[in-house]
N, C-alpha and C positions, 0 to 999 in steps of 0.2 A: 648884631643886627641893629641897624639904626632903624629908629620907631616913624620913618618918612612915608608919608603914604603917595601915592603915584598922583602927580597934579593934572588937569586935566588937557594940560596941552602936551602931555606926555601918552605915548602907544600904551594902552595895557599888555602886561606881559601875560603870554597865551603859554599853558605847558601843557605835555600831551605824556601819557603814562603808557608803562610798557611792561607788563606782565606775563610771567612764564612758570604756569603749576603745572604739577605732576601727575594730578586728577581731572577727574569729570564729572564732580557731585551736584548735582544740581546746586544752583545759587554761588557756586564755586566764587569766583570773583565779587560779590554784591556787597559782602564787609570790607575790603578792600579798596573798592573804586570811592565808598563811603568815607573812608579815610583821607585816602588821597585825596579826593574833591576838599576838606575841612583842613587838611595840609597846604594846598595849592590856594585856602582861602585865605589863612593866616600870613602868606607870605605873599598874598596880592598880586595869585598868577588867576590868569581865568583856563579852566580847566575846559579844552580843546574836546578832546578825545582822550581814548583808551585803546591799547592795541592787546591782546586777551589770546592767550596760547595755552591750551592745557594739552594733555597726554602729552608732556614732555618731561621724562623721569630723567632720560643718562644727560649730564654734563656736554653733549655736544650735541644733542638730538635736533635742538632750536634747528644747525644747519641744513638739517636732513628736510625740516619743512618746507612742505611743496609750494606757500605763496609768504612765509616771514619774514622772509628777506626782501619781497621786493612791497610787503605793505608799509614793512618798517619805513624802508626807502621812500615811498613816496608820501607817509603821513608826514613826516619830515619836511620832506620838501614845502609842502602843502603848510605847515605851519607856518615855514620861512615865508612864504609869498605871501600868507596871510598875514604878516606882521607890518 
């Protein structure tokens, strides 16, 4: 990683995180997103959003979610157009 920091007549880069636990504990996510935001700072993204999925244990379950596919689909989009 070159040490270049983003000049100002440059976009800042936006990144949007996408997480998928197995539980439902309260606060589940809150050490997490705290990471990721100090990650996404060190590498001079501005931290967008978070897309946050729990009660998903089996390996394929994501799909079975009744709005994940189409939040994922549009935070996406949505970060594109925001760029």
């Amino acid at each position: 990683m070159l040490k270049l920091s983003t000049s100002e007549n440059q976009r800042k880069r936006k990144g949007l995180f996408i997480f998928v636990g197995g539980a439902k504990p309260p606060n589940l996510f809150e050490p997490i997103i705290a990471a990721v935001k100090s990650w996404f700072a060190l590498w001079d993204l501005t931290y967008t959003r978070g897309l946050l999925f729990s009660r998903i244990d089996a390996k394929e379950a994501i799909a079975e979610h009744h709005t994940a596919l189409e939040k994922t689909f549009l935070a996406g989009q949505r970060l594109i157009e925001e760029s």
